[in-house]
Every structure is written in C-alpha cells, then in structure tokens.
N, C-alpha and C positions, 0 to 999 in steps of 0.2 A: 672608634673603629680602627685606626690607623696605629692604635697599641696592641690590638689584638691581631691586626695582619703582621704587623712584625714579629710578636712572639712567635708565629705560626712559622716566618720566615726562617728566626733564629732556630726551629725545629724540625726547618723541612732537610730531608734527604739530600745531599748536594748532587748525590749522583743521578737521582729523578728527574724530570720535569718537572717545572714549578709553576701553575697556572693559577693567575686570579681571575677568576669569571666575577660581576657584578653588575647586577641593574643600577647604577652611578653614573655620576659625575666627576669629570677631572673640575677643580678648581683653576676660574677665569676661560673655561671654553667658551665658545661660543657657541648659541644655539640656533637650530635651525627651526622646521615650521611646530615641530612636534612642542615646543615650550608652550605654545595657546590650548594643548589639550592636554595639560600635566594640572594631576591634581594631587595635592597636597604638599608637603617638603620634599625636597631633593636631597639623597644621601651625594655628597659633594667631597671623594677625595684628592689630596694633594699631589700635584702631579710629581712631586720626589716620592712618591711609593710608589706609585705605576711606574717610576723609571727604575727600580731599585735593581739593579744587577741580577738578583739572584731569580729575579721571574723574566721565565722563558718565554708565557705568553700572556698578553693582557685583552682581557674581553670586555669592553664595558657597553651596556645592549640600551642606554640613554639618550645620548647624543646622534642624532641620524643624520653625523656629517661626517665622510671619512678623515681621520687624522693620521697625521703621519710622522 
C-alpha cells in the first residue's frame, strides 16, 4: 500500500491539495476501546507517509483517539 500512495504522491498536482483519507492505522499507535470490537486485519500504515510533506490532510477513521 505504501508503494502505491507514493506513486500517487509522485503524481499528484503540487499546486492542489493533497488528501489521504483511509480506514487505517498509523504503525505503533495506540488504541483505544474500539480494538475489542475490530474484526479481522488492520490495514497498518507508517507514520513517514502520513508525515510525508506533500499531503496537506490526513484522515485516518481507525483509531478513536485524537492525535496530534
């Protein structure tokens, strides 16, 4: 997954807004009550892409703890 948002990255518009929306995970967050009613795998990515400069906004709808 994290080859594919970059390519995307390497092709996005510079002068647009760059938004990653995803039902994910940062890798090593911590979770809060919502982990005892998660079923299945967790899409888990690294938090040097959610940091990556060039995205303007990062949504991740997973974790129900706010980060900052």
């Amino acid at each position: 997954m994290t080859d594919l948002v970059q390519t995307w990255l390497d092709h996005a518009e510079p002068d647009l807004p760059t938004i990653l929306a995803a039902h994910a995970s940062i890798q090593g967050a911590i979770y809060g009550s919502e982990r005892t009613v998660m079923l299945g795998a967790d899409l888990v990515l690294p938090g040097s892409l959610v940091r990556d400069p060039r995205l303007d906004y990062v949504a991740l709808g997973h974790i129900h703890k706010a980060r900052i």
